[in-house]
C-alpha positions, 0 to 999 in steps of 0.5 A: 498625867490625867486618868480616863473617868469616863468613855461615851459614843458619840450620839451623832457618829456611833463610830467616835468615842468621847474620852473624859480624863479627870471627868472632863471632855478631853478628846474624842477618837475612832474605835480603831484608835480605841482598841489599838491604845486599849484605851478603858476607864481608869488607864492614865495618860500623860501629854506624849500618850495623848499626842501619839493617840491624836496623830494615829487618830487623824492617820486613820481618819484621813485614810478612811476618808481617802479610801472613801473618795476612792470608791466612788472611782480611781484617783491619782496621787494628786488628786488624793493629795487635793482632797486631803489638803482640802479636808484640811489635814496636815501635810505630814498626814496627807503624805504617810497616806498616800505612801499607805495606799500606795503600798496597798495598791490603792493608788498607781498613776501609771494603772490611773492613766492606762484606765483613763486613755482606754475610756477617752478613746473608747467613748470620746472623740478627744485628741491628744492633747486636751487628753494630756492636758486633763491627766497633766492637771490631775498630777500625772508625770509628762513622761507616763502620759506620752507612755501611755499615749503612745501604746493606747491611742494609735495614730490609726484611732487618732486619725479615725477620730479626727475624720469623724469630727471633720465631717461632724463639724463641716455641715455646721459652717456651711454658710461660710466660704468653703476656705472659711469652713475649712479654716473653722473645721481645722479650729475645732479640732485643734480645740478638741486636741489635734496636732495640725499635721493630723488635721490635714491628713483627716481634711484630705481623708474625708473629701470634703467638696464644694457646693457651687451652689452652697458657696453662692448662698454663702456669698450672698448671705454675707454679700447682703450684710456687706451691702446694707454697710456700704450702700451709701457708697458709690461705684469704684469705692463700693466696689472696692469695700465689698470685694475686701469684706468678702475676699476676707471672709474666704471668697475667691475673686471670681465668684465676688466678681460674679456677684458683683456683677450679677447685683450691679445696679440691684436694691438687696 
Protein backbone atom coordinates (compact mmCIF):
# COMPACT_ATOMS: atom_id res chain seq x y z
CA UNK A 1 0.00 0.00 0.00
CA UNK A 2 1.42 3.25 -0.89
CA UNK A 3 -0.26 7.05 -0.60
CA UNK A 4 0.03 9.56 -3.53
CA UNK A 5 2.38 12.60 -1.95
CA UNK A 6 2.73 14.11 -4.62
CA UNK A 7 1.33 14.75 -8.69
CA UNK A 8 3.40 16.94 -11.04
CA UNK A 9 3.18 17.54 -15.20
CA UNK A 10 5.54 16.32 -17.19
CA UNK A 11 7.85 19.31 -18.60
CA UNK A 12 8.34 17.64 -21.92
CA UNK A 13 4.35 16.25 -22.53
CA UNK A 14 1.94 18.65 -20.44
CA UNK A 15 -0.54 15.82 -21.47
CA UNK A 16 1.33 13.24 -18.64
CA UNK A 17 1.15 13.26 -15.12
CA UNK A 18 3.94 11.98 -12.85
CA UNK A 19 2.66 10.00 -9.81
CA UNK A 20 4.82 10.01 -6.56
CA UNK A 21 3.65 7.37 -3.75
CA UNK A 22 5.54 8.02 -0.38
CA UNK A 23 7.63 10.92 -2.08
CA UNK A 24 8.90 8.74 -4.77
CA UNK A 25 8.50 8.53 -8.49
CA UNK A 26 6.28 5.57 -9.14
CA UNK A 27 4.49 5.90 -12.48
CA UNK A 28 3.39 8.42 -14.81
CA UNK A 29 0.07 8.49 -16.50
CA UNK A 30 -2.48 10.53 -19.15
CA UNK A 31 -5.00 13.05 -17.75
CA UNK A 32 -7.79 10.81 -19.01
CA UNK A 33 -6.32 7.89 -16.84
CA UNK A 34 -6.11 10.93 -13.85
CA UNK A 35 -9.43 11.88 -13.66
CA UNK A 36 -10.94 8.43 -14.49
CA UNK A 37 -9.22 6.80 -11.22
CA UNK A 38 -9.63 10.27 -9.20
CA UNK A 39 -6.15 9.99 -8.70
CA UNK A 40 -5.29 13.16 -5.87
CA UNK A 41 -2.67 13.54 -3.14
CA UNK A 42 -3.30 11.72 -0.43
CA UNK A 43 -5.45 8.80 -2.05
CA UNK A 44 -3.50 5.09 -1.31
CA UNK A 45 -2.96 2.79 -3.58
CA UNK A 46 -2.01 -0.99 -3.30
CA UNK A 47 -0.10 -3.27 -6.16
CA UNK A 48 -3.67 -4.43 -7.76
CA UNK A 49 -4.79 -0.46 -8.10
CA UNK A 50 -1.36 0.41 -9.41
CA UNK A 51 -1.74 -2.86 -12.17
CA UNK A 52 -5.45 -1.68 -13.05
CA UNK A 53 -4.32 2.04 -13.52
CA UNK A 54 -1.17 1.17 -15.87
CA UNK A 55 -3.16 -1.32 -18.03
CA UNK A 56 -6.06 1.43 -18.60
CA UNK A 57 -3.13 3.93 -18.94
CA UNK A 58 -1.21 1.69 -21.99
CA UNK A 59 -5.18 1.16 -23.36
CA UNK A 60 -5.83 4.71 -23.67
CA UNK A 61 -2.17 5.52 -24.89
CA UNK A 62 -2.40 2.76 -27.46
CA UNK A 63 -5.58 4.18 -28.92
CA UNK A 64 -4.77 7.49 -28.91
CA UNK A 65 -1.82 6.37 -30.82
CA UNK A 66 -3.91 4.43 -33.28
CA UNK A 67 -6.42 7.01 -33.80
CA UNK A 68 -3.38 9.28 -34.62
CA UNK A 69 -1.95 6.98 -37.34
CA UNK A 70 -5.68 6.79 -38.69
CA UNK A 71 -5.90 10.69 -39.44
CA UNK A 72 -3.41 10.70 -41.49
CA UNK A 73 -5.63 7.87 -43.99
CA UNK A 74 -7.92 4.94 -43.60
CA UNK A 75 -5.92 1.74 -42.24
CA UNK A 76 -7.16 -1.92 -42.36
CA UNK A 77 -6.94 -4.29 -39.11
CA UNK A 78 -3.58 -5.41 -39.88
CA UNK A 79 -2.25 -2.47 -40.67
CA UNK A 80 -3.23 -1.01 -37.28
CA UNK A 81 -2.12 -4.30 -35.58
CA UNK A 82 1.71 -3.42 -37.49
CA UNK A 83 1.91 -0.46 -35.87
CA UNK A 84 1.00 -1.16 -32.47
CA UNK A 85 3.10 -4.11 -32.32
CA UNK A 86 5.53 -1.73 -33.72
CA UNK A 87 5.04 0.72 -30.80
CA UNK A 88 5.77 -2.41 -28.93
CA UNK A 89 2.51 -2.60 -26.99
CA UNK A 90 1.29 -5.88 -25.77
CA UNK A 91 -0.99 -8.18 -27.99
CA UNK A 92 -3.48 -8.38 -25.48
CA UNK A 93 -3.70 -4.18 -25.71
CA UNK A 94 -3.38 -4.30 -29.72
CA UNK A 95 -6.19 -6.67 -29.90
CA UNK A 96 -8.91 -4.69 -27.02
CA UNK A 97 -7.86 -1.67 -29.62
CA UNK A 98 -8.59 -2.67 -32.71
CA UNK A 99 -12.12 -4.64 -31.10
CA UNK A 100 -12.79 -0.55 -30.02
CA UNK A 101 -12.12 1.13 -33.03
CA UNK A 102 -13.98 -1.50 -34.80
CA UNK A 103 -17.08 -0.99 -32.64
CA UNK A 104 -16.68 3.06 -33.36
CA UNK A 105 -16.30 2.62 -37.03
CA UNK A 106 -13.03 3.41 -37.11
CA UNK A 107 -11.80 0.36 -38.54
CA UNK A 108 -13.80 -1.70 -41.46
CA UNK A 109 -11.88 -3.65 -44.01
CA UNK A 110 -14.53 -4.05 -46.24
CA UNK A 111 -15.20 0.10 -46.34
CA UNK A 112 -11.05 -0.02 -46.62
CA UNK A 113 -11.03 -1.95 -49.75
CA UNK A 114 -14.05 -0.28 -51.34
CA UNK A 115 -12.07 3.13 -51.06
CA UNK A 116 -8.83 1.54 -52.30
CA UNK A 117 -10.20 -0.23 -55.62
CA UNK A 118 -12.24 3.12 -56.40
CA UNK A 119 -8.83 5.10 -56.27
CA UNK A 120 -6.30 2.38 -58.09
CA UNK A 121 -8.94 2.46 -60.69
CA UNK A 122 -9.66 6.04 -61.10
CA UNK A 123 -5.95 7.20 -60.95
CA UNK A 124 -3.71 4.00 -62.12
CA UNK A 125 -3.69 1.83 -64.75
CA UNK A 126 -3.16 -1.39 -62.41
CA UNK A 127 -4.62 -4.62 -63.25
CA UNK A 128 -6.06 -7.17 -61.10
CA UNK A 129 -3.69 -8.65 -59.47
CA UNK A 130 -0.94 -6.43 -58.19
CA UNK A 131 -4.28 -4.55 -56.92
CA UNK A 132 -4.93 -8.13 -54.89
CA UNK A 133 -1.81 -8.65 -54.14
CA UNK A 134 -1.32 -4.89 -52.45
CA UNK A 135 -4.66 -5.43 -49.97
CA UNK A 136 -3.56 -9.19 -49.60
CA UNK A 137 -0.35 -7.70 -47.91
CA UNK A 138 -2.37 -5.20 -45.97
CA UNK A 139 -4.29 -8.14 -44.21
CA UNK A 140 -7.23 -8.05 -46.25
CA UNK A 141 -9.56 -11.37 -46.24
CA UNK A 142 -9.05 -13.22 -50.21
CA UNK A 143 -12.82 -13.16 -50.17
CA UNK A 144 -13.66 -9.21 -49.55
CA UNK A 145 -10.94 -8.34 -52.46
CA UNK A 146 -12.31 -10.68 -55.11
CA UNK A 147 -16.01 -9.00 -53.68
CA UNK A 148 -14.89 -5.77 -54.37
CA UNK A 149 -13.09 -6.44 -57.66
CA UNK A 150 -15.82 -7.89 -59.00
CA UNK A 151 -18.64 -4.86 -58.19
CA UNK A 152 -15.60 -2.04 -58.53
CA UNK A 153 -13.45 -2.66 -61.30
CA UNK A 154 -15.51 -3.94 -64.41
CA UNK A 155 -13.69 -6.37 -67.16
CA UNK A 156 -15.09 -3.22 -69.26
CA UNK A 157 -12.26 -0.66 -67.34
CA UNK A 158 -9.77 -3.57 -67.06
CA UNK A 159 -9.74 -3.77 -70.57
CA UNK A 160 -9.62 -0.18 -71.21
CA UNK A 161 -6.55 0.03 -68.99
CA UNK A 162 -5.13 -2.84 -70.44
CA UNK A 163 -4.95 -0.95 -74.03
CA UNK A 164 -4.11 1.92 -72.66
CA UNK A 165 -0.97 0.40 -71.43
CA UNK A 166 -0.45 -1.45 -74.75
CA UNK A 167 -0.12 1.29 -76.76
CA UNK A 168 2.25 3.08 -74.08
CA UNK A 169 4.46 0.39 -73.75
CA UNK A 170 4.56 -0.75 -77.64
CA UNK A 171 6.82 2.66 -79.13
CA UNK A 172 9.46 1.61 -76.12
CA UNK A 173 10.53 -1.78 -77.67
CA UNK A 174 10.27 -0.83 -81.23
CA UNK A 175 13.76 -1.66 -81.87
CA UNK A 176 13.00 -5.07 -81.20
CA UNK A 177 11.23 -7.68 -83.97
CA UNK A 178 7.73 -7.18 -83.88
CA UNK A 179 7.24 -10.79 -82.27
CA UNK A 180 9.88 -9.64 -79.56
CA UNK A 181 7.90 -6.49 -79.00
CA UNK A 182 5.00 -8.15 -78.66
CA UNK A 183 6.26 -10.68 -76.29
CA UNK A 184 7.74 -7.58 -74.20
CA UNK A 185 4.34 -5.60 -74.33
CA UNK A 186 2.68 -8.86 -72.96
CA UNK A 187 5.33 -9.01 -70.09
CA UNK A 188 4.75 -5.82 -68.71
CA UNK A 189 1.45 -6.11 -68.47
CA UNK A 190 1.53 -9.23 -66.54
CA UNK A 191 3.97 -7.29 -64.39
CA UNK A 192 1.37 -4.48 -63.77
CA UNK A 193 -1.22 -7.17 -62.90
CA UNK A 194 -3.08 -8.48 -66.05
CA UNK A 195 -4.51 -11.97 -66.62
CA UNK A 196 -3.20 -13.27 -70.26
CA UNK A 197 -6.75 -13.96 -71.46
CA UNK A 198 -6.69 -9.90 -70.92
CA UNK A 199 -3.97 -9.32 -72.38
CA UNK A 200 -4.65 -10.84 -75.64
CA UNK A 201 -7.73 -9.28 -76.26
CA UNK A 202 -6.35 -5.33 -75.47
CA UNK A 203 -3.04 -6.71 -78.28
CA UNK A 204 -5.97 -7.40 -80.53
CA UNK A 205 -7.91 -4.34 -79.67
CA UNK A 206 -5.34 -1.97 -80.14
CA UNK A 207 -4.20 -3.01 -83.61
CA UNK A 208 -0.98 -2.95 -83.44
CA UNK A 209 0.87 -3.29 -87.19
CA UNK A 210 4.24 -3.81 -88.38
CA UNK A 211 6.48 -1.29 -89.75
CA UNK A 212 8.22 -3.03 -92.65
CA UNK A 213 10.82 -0.49 -92.38
CA UNK A 214 11.01 -0.54 -88.46
CA UNK A 215 11.56 -4.29 -88.56
CA UNK A 216 14.38 -3.87 -91.11
CA UNK A 217 16.26 -1.33 -88.67
CA UNK A 218 15.64 -3.59 -85.90
CA UNK A 219 17.06 -6.26 -87.64
CA UNK A 220 19.87 -4.35 -88.69
CA UNK A 221 20.55 -3.18 -85.42
CA UNK A 222 20.66 -6.58 -83.81
CA UNK A 223 22.39 -7.92 -87.18
CA UNK A 224 25.29 -5.49 -86.61
CA UNK A 225 25.84 -6.78 -82.69
CA UNK A 226 25.37 -10.49 -84.27
CA UNK A 227 28.24 -9.85 -86.88
CA UNK A 228 30.80 -8.06 -85.00
CA UNK A 229 30.58 -11.83 -82.56
CA UNK A 230 30.76 -14.09 -85.75
CA UNK A 231 32.64 -12.31 -87.91
CA UNK A 232 35.62 -14.25 -87.64
CA UNK A 233 33.64 -17.02 -88.97
CA UNK A 234 33.28 -18.04 -92.71
CA UNK A 235 30.52 -18.97 -95.11
CA UNK A 236 28.01 -21.99 -93.94
CA UNK A 237 28.99 -21.67 -90.13
CA UNK A 238 28.40 -17.63 -90.26
CA UNK A 239 25.47 -18.13 -91.59
CA UNK A 240 24.22 -20.35 -89.73
CA UNK A 241 25.22 -18.53 -86.20
CA UNK A 242 23.47 -15.15 -87.25
CA UNK A 243 20.16 -16.88 -88.66
CA UNK A 244 19.99 -18.65 -84.94
CA UNK A 245 20.96 -15.18 -83.08
CA UNK A 246 18.34 -13.42 -85.05
CA UNK A 247 15.63 -15.96 -85.42
CA UNK A 248 15.86 -15.77 -81.48
CA UNK A 249 15.36 -12.36 -81.27
CA UNK A 250 11.91 -12.72 -82.93
CA UNK A 251 13.01 -12.26 -86.64
CA UNK A 252 11.02 -14.39 -89.54
CA UNK A 253 13.41 -16.22 -91.75
CA UNK A 254 12.54 -14.29 -94.80
CA UNK A 255 13.71 -10.93 -93.85
CA UNK A 256 16.92 -12.75 -92.03
CA UNK A 257 17.36 -14.31 -95.10
CA UNK A 258 16.95 -10.84 -97.00
CA UNK A 259 19.55 -9.27 -94.72
CA UNK A 260 21.72 -11.90 -95.12
CA UNK A 261 21.91 -11.60 -98.56
CA UNK A 262 21.48 -7.99 -99.13
CA UNK A 263 25.33 -7.71 -96.53
CA UNK A 264 26.88 -11.23 -98.10
CA UNK A 265 30.31 -10.17 -98.61
CA UNK A 266 29.75 -6.60 -96.82
CA UNK A 267 32.34 -5.11 -94.04
CA UNK A 268 29.38 -3.64 -91.10
Amino acid sequence: MGKITKISVQQKNKERFNIFLDEEYAFAVYEGTLLKFQLVKGKELDELDVEEILYSDQSNKAYNAAVHYLSFRMRTEKEIEDYLKEKEYEPFITKEIVVRLKEQGYLNDREFTNAYVRTQVNTTLKGRGVIQKELLEKGVNKDIIGEVLESEYSQETELEHAVKLVLKYAPKYKKDSFKIMIQKVEQALVRKGYAFSVIQIAVEEAELEEDTSEEWEAIAKQAEKYHRKYAKLEGYEYKMKMKGALYRKGFGIDLIDRWLEENEGNEL
